[in-house]
C-alpha positions as CSV (number, residue, x, y, z in Angstrom):
1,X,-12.6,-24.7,19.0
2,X,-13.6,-20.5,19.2
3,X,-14.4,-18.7,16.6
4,X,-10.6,-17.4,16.2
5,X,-9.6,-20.8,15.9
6,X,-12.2,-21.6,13.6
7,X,-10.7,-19.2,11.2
8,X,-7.0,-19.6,11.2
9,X,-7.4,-22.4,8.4
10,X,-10.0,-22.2,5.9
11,X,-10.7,-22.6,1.8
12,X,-12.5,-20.9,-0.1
13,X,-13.1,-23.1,-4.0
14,X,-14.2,-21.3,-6.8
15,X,-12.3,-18.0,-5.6
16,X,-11.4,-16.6,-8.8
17,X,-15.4,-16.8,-9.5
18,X,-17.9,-13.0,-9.3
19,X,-19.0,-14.9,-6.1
20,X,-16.2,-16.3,-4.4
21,X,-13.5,-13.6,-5.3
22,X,-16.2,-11.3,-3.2
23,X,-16.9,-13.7,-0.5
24,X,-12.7,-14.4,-0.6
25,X,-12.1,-10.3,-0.2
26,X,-14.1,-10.5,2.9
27,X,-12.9,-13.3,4.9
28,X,-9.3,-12.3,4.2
29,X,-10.0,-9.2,5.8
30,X,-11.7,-10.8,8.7
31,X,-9.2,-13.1,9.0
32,X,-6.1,-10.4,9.2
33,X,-8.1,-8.6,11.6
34,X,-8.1,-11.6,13.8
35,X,-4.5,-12.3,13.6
36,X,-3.6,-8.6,14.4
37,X,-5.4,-9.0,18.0
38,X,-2.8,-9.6,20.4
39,X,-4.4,-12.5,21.9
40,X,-3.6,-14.0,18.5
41,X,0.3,-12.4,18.1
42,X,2.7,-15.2,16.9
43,X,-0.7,-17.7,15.5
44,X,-0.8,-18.7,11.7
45,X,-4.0,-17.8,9.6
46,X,-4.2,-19.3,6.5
47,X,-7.3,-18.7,3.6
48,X,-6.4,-21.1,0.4
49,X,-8.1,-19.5,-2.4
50,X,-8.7,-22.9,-4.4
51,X,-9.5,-22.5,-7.9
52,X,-8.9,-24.5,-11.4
53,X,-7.6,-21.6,-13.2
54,X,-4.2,-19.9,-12.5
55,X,-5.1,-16.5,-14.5
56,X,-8.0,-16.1,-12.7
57,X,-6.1,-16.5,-9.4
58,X,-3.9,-13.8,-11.0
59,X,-6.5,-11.4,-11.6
60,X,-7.9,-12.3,-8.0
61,X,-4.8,-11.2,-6.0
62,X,-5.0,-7.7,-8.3
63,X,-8.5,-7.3,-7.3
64,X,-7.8,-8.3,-3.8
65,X,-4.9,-5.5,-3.5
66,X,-7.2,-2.3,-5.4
67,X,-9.5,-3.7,-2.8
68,X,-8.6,-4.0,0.6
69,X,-6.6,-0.7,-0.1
70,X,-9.5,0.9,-0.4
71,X,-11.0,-1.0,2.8
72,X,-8.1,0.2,4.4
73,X,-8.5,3.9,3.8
74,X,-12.0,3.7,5.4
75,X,-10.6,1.9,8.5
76,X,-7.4,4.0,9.2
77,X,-8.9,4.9,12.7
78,X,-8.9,1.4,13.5
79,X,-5.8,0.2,12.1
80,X,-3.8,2.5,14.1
81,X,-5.0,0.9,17.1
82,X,-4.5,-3.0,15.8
83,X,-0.7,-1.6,15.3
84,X,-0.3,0.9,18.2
85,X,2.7,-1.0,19.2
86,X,4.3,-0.4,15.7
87,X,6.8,2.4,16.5
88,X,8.0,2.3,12.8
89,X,4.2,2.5,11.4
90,X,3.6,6.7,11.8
91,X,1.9,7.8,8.6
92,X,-1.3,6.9,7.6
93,X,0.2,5.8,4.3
94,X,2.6,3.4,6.4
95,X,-0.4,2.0,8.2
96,X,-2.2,1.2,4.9
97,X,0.3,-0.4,3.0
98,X,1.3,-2.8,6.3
99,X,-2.3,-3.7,6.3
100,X,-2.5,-4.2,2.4
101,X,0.3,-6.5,2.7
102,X,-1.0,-8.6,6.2
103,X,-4.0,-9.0,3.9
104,X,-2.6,-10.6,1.2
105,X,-0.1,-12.3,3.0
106,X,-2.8,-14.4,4.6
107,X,-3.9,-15.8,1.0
108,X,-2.5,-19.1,-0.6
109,X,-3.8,-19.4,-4.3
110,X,-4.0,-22.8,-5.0
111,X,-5.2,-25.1,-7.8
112,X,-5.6,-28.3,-6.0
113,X,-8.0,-29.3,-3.6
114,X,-5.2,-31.0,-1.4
115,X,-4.8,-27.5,0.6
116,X,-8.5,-27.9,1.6
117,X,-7.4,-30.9,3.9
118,X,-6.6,-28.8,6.9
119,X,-8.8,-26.4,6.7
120,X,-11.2,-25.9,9.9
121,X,-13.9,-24.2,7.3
122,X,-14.9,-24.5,3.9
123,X,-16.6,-21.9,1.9
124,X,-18.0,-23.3,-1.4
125,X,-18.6,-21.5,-4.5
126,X,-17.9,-23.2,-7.3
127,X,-20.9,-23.6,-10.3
128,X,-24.8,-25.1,-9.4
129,X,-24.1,-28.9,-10.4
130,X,-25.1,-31.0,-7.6
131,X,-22.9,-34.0,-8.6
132,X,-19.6,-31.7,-8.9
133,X,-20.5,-29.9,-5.6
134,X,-20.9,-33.6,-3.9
135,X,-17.7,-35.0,-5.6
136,X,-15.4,-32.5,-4.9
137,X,-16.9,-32.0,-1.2
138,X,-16.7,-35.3,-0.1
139,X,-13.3,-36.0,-1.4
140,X,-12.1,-33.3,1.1
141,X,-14.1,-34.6,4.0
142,X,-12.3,-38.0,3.4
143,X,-9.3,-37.0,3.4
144,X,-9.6,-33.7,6.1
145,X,-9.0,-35.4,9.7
146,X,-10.4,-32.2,11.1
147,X,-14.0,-32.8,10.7
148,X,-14.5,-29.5,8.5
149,X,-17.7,-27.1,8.2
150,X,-18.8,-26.6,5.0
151,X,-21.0,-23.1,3.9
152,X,-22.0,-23.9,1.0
153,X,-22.8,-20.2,-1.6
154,X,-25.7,-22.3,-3.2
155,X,-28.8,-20.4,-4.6
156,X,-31.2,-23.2,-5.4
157,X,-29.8,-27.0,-4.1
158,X,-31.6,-28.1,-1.3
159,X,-28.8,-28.0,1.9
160,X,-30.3,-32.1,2.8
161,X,-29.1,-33.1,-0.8
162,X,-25.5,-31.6,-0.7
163,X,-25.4,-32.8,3.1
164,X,-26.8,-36.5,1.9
165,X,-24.9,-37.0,-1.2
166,X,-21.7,-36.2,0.0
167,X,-22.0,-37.7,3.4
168,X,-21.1,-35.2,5.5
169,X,-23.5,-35.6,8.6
170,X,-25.2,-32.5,8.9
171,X,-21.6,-30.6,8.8
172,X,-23.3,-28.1,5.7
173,X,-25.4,-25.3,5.8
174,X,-26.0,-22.7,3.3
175,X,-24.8,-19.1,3.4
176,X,-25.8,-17.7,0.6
177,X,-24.0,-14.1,-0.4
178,X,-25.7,-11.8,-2.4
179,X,-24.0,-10.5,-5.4
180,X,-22.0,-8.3,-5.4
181,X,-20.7,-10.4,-2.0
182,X,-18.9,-7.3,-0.8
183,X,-21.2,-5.0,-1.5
184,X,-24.6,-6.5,-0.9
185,X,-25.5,-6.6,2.2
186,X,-27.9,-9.5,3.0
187,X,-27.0,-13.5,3.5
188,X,-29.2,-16.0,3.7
189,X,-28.2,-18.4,6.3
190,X,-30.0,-22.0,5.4
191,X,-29.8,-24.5,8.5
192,X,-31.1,-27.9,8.5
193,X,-32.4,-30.1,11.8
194,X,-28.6,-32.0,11.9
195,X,-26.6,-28.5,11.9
196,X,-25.0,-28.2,15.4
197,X,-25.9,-25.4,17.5
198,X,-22.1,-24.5,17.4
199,X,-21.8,-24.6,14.0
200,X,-25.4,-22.3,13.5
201,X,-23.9,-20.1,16.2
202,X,-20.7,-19.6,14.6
203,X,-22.2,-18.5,11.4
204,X,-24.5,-16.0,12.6
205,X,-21.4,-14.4,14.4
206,X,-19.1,-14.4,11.2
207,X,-22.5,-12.8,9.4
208,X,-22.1,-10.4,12.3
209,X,-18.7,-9.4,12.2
210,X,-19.1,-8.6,7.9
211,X,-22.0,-6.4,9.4
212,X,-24.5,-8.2,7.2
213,X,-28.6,-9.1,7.5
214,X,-29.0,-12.4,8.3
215,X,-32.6,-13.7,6.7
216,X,-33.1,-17.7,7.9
217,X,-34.2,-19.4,5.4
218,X,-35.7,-22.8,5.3
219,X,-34.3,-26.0,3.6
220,X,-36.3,-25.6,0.2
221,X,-34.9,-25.3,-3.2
222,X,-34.7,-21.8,-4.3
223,X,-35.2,-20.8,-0.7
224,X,-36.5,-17.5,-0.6
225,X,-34.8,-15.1,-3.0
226,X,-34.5,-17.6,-5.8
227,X,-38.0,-18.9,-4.9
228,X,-39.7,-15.9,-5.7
229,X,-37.4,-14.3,-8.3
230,X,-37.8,-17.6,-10.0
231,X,-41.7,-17.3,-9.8
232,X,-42.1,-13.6,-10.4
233,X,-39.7,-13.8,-13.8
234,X,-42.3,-16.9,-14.9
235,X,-44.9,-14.3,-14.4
236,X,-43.6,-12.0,-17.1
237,X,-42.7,-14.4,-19.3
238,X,-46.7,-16.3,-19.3
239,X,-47.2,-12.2,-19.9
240,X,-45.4,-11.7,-22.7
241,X,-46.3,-15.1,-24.0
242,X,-50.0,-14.2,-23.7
243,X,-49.5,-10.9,-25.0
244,X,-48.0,-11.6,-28.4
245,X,-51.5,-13.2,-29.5
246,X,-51.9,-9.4,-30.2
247,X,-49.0,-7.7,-30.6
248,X,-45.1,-8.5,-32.0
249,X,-43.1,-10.1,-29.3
250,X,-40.5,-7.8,-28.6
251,X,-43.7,-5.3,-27.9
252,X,-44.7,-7.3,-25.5
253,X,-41.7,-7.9,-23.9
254,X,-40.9,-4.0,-23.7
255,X,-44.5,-3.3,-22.4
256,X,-43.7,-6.1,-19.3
257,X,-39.8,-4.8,-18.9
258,X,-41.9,-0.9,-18.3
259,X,-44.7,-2.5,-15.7
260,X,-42.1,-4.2,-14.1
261,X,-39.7,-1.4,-14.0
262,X,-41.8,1.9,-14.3
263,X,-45.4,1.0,-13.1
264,X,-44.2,-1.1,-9.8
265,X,-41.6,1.0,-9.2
266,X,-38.8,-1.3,-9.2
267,X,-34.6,-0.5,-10.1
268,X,-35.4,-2.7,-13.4
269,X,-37.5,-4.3,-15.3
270,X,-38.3,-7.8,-15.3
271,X,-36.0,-8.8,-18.7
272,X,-33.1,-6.5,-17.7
273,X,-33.2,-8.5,-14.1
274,X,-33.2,-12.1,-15.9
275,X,-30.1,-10.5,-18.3
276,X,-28.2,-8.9,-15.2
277,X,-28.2,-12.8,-13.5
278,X,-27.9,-14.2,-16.8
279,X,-30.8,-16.2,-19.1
280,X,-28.3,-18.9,-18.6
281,X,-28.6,-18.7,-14.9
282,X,-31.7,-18.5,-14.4
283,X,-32.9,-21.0,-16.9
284,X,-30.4,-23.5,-14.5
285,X,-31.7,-22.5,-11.2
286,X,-35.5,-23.4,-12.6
287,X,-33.6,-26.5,-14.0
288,X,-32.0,-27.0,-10.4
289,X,-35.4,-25.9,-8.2
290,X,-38.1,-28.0,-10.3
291,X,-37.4,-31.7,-9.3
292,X,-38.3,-30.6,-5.7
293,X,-41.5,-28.6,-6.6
294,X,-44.0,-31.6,-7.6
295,X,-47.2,-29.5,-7.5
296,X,-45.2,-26.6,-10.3
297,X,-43.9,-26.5,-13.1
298,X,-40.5,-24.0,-13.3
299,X,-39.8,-24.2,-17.2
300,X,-39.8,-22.3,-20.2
301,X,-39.2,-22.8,-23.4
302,X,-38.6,-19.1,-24.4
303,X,-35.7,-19.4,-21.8
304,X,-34.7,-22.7,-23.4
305,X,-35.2,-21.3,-27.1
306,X,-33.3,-17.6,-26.1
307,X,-30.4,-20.3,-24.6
308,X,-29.9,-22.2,-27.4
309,X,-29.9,-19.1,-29.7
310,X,-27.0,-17.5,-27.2
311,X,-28.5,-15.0,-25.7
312,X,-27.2,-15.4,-22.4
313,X,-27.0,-11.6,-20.4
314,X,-25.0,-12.0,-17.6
315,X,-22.0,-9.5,-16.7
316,X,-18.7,-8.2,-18.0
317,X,-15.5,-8.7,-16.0
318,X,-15.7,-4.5,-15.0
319,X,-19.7,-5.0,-13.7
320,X,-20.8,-3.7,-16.9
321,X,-23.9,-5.1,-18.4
322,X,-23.9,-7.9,-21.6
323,X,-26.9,-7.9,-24.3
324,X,-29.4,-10.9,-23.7
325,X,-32.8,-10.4,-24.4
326,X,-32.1,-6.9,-24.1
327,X,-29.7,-5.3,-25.8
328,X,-27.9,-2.0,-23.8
329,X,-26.1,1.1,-24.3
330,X,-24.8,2.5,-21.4
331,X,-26.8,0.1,-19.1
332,X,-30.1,1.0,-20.3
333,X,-31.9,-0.9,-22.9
334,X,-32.0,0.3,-26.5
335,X,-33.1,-3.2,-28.2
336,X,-34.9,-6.0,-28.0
337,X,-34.1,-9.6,-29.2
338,X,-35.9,-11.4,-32.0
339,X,-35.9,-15.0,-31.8
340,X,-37.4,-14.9,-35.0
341,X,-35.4,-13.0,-36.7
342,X,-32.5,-13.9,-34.6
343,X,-31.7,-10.3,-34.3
344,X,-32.2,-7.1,-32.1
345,X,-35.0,-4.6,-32.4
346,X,-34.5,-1.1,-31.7
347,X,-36.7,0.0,-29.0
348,X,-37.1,3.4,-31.1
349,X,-39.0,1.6,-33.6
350,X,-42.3,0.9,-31.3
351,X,-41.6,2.2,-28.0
352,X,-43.3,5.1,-28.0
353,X,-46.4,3.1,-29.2
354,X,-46.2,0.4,-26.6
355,X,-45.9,3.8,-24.0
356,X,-49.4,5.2,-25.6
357,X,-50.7,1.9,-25.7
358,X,-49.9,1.5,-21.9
359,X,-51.1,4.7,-21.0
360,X,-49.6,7.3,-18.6
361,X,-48.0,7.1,-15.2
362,X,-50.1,9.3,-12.6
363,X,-48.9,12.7,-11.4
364,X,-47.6,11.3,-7.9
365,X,-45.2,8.9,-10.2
366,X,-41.2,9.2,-8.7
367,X,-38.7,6.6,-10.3
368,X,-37.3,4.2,-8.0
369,X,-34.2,5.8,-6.9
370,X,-36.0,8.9,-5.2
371,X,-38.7,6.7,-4.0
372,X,-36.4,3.9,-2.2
373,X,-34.0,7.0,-1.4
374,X,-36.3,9.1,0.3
375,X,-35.5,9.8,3.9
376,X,-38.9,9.1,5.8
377,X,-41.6,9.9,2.7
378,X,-41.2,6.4,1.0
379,X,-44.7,4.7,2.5
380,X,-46.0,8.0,2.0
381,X,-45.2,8.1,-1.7
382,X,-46.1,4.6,-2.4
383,X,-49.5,4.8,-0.9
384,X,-50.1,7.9,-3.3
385,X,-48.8,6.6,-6.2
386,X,-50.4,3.9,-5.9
387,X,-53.6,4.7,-5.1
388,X,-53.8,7.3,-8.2
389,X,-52.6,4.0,-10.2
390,X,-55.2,1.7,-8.9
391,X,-58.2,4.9,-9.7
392,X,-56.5,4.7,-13.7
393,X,-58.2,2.3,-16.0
394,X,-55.2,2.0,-18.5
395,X,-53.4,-1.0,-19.9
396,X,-50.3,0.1,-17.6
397,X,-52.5,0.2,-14.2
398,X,-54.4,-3.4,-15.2
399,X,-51.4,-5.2,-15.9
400,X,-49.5,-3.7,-12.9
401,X,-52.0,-4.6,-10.2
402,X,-52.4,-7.9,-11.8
403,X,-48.4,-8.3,-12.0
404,X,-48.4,-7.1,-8.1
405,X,-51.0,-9.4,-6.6
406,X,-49.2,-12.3,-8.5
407,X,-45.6,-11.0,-6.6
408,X,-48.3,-10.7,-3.7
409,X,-48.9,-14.2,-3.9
410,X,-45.8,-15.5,-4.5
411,X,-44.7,-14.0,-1.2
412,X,-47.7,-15.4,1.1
413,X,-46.9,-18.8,-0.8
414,X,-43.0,-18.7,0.6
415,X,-44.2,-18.0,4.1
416,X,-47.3,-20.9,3.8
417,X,-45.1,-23.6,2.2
418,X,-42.7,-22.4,5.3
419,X,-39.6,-21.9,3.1
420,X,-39.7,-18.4,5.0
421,X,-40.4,-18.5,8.7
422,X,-42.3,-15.1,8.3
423,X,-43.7,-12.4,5.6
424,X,-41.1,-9.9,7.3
425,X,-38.3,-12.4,6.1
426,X,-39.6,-12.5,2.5
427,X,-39.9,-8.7,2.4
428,X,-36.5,-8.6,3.6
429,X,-34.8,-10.6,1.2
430,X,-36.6,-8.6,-1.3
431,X,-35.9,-4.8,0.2
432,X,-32.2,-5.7,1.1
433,X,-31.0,-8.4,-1.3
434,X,-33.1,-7.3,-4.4
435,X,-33.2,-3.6,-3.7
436,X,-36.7,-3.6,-4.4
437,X,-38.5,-0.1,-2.4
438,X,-41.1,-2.3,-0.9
439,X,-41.7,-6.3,-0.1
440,X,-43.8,-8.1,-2.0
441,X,-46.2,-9.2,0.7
442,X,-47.9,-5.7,1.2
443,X,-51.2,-4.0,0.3
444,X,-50.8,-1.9,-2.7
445,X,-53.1,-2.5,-6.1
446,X,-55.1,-5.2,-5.0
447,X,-57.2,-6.0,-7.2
């Protein structure tokens, strides 16, 4: 079977989901652009977007239209050569609106995983819970006759477990979006020794076709985004946990969200990273990645305590950004949470104390979005700043080089422990997935 054939039956579950609605958008388009070749004229393709709840499936189908209409107004160039044999098709407006409609013509919402049985390719992105993943997995390879691939979204299980729990003989692998799927553009691609070369090949060439970065990744849990977000948000937390032996916590918490953000010259701090995944995420994917890691210990209670308080961050249906330990106003933090008090802390009560305490940023200093902007001076700027840093003997400058070499470490570990097959691959993930202006695994403030 090609890869056209491949993709003229396939499921996506959890569709109406922030991940698989994105993931969704892009195979649909994919897939109509497949069926409008002529080699394809007069074939079915069908994508079941399978998910429990009809009103999200609603609100998917209006977020597919705003979407691919807007995909479609970048692409008119090329859709009037997919229908150069439609004599009625002669405005551009005509040629949008056919493809708008090809689109979503393609997609079957469904709420029952029944549709899944003739699919050629499952997409899974339903929540992290290893035993729902394997339930609901196997039941379709039982009853599909067609021997289906599964690409599991997965940020944390390892791709052996799904594979062995739901028996599906090395027919899983992980492809694991980005979020937001449609905008981000790098995908880790997670193989293990009883994927078929077929099946590898054939992901790398959809990766291809979405015009993504394809970072391999080995079979461990976390892999290599999670497993050094996972490690580097630990790192700020042990901070801030040491740090309140001599100042209030949400201080300290402040002082670590500015090294992290400010100081290393990232798009945000630590505690505005954990809220934008969620507390609640990220206290699950240490949850998820810590069975497998014998010789560590991924926990903490302040993620446990901030949980069962609710403080759980995360996202708003339009992208905007919800309070969790942070509290925001316009997407920038203006409070900090209590867990004392139970109760947010304006920022403009100590902040510019902490920012004396810290000490100031040196003269070369740029924020993040003209340093990872900068066409051709980035290296340049970094090496400056951050030589004028490392010559400081602040609060700021000690904390940020000791902050760095711990990121530092965390990247050598990934390549050593061979969940990466390379430091390039770790500084990848981190530049393209975390839009971070440099890779951890790099020579700035040692210490």
């Amino acid at each position: 079977m090609n890869y056209d054939e491949k993709l003229q039956n396939v499921t996506v579950l959890g569709a109406a989901g922030k991940m698989g609605s994105g993931i969704l958008l892009l195979t649909a388009v994919e897939m109509a652009d497949l069926s409008l070749k002529p080699e394809n004229k007069g074939k079915t393709f069908c994508l079941n977007a399978m998910d429990v709840s009809p009103q999200g499936l609603a609100g998917l189908m209006r977020y597919l239209k705003v979407q691919v209409q807007k995909i479609a107004e970048k692409k008119t160039v090329y859709l009037r050569s997919l229908y150069a044999e439609r004599a009625d098709l002669i405005e551009n407006e005509d040629i949008i609106n056919e493809y708008v409609f090809d689109v979503l013509n393609i997609v079957r919402p469904v709420t029952t995983l029944e549709s899944a049985y003739e699919s050629n390719l499952i997409f899974e992105a339903i929540i992290e819970n290893l035993d729902l993943k394997n339930k609901i997995l196997s039941q379709i390879d039982k009853n599909n006759t067609k021997k289906p691939w599964f690409f599991t979204n997965t940020s944390s299980i390892p791709i052996h477990i799904l594979d062995e729990g739901a028996g599906l003989n090395g027919r899983i692998l992980g492809f694991h979006f980005y979020n937001p799927p449609a905008v981000q553009r790098l995908v880790e691609v997670i193989t293990t020794d009883k994927n078929s070369r077929e099946m590898i090949d054939f992901a790398n060439q959809y990766a291809k076709n979405l015009k993504k970065i394809v970072v391999p990744s080995n079979d461990k849990a976390g892999f290599i985004g999670n497993g050094h977000f996972m490690r580097d948000a630990l790192h700020g937390i042990h901070e801030v946990e040491r740090l309140t032996e001599e100042m209030p916590f949400v201080e300290a918490v402040y002082m670590i969200n500015k090294v992290t953000q400010d100081f290393l010259v990232r798009p945000m701090g630590i505690f505005q990273l954990i809220d934008y995944v969620g507390v609640d995420v990220v206290k699950f994917i240490m949850q998820v990645m810590n069975p497998h890691l014998p010789d560590e210990d991924l926990h903490s209670d302040l993620l446990d305590r901030l949980y069962d308080q609710g403080v759980k961050g995360g996202q708003k249906s339009d992208g905007s950004q919800k309070d969790g330990i942070l509290r925001y106003e316009k997407g920038k933090p203006i409070a900090v949470y209590n867990p004392d008090l139970k109760d947010y802390i304006d920022i403009s009560l100590f902040g510019k104390k902490v920012d004396e305490h810290l000490g100031s940023l040196p003269a070369s200093w740029h924020p993040w979005k003209i340093v990872n902007f900068s066409k051709g001076g980035k290296d340049s700027m970094l090496e400056t700043y951050f030589n004028d840093l490392s010559n400081l003997k602040t609060l700021g400058s000690q904390l940020a080089r000791k902050y760095n070499t711990r990121s530092n470490e965390i990247g050598n570990y990934l390549v050593s422990s061979k969940v990466a097959n390379k430091a390039e691959d770790v500084n990848t993930v981190m530049l393209t997935g975390f839009y971070h202006a440099y890779g951890p695994i790099n020579n700035y403030l040692k210490s």
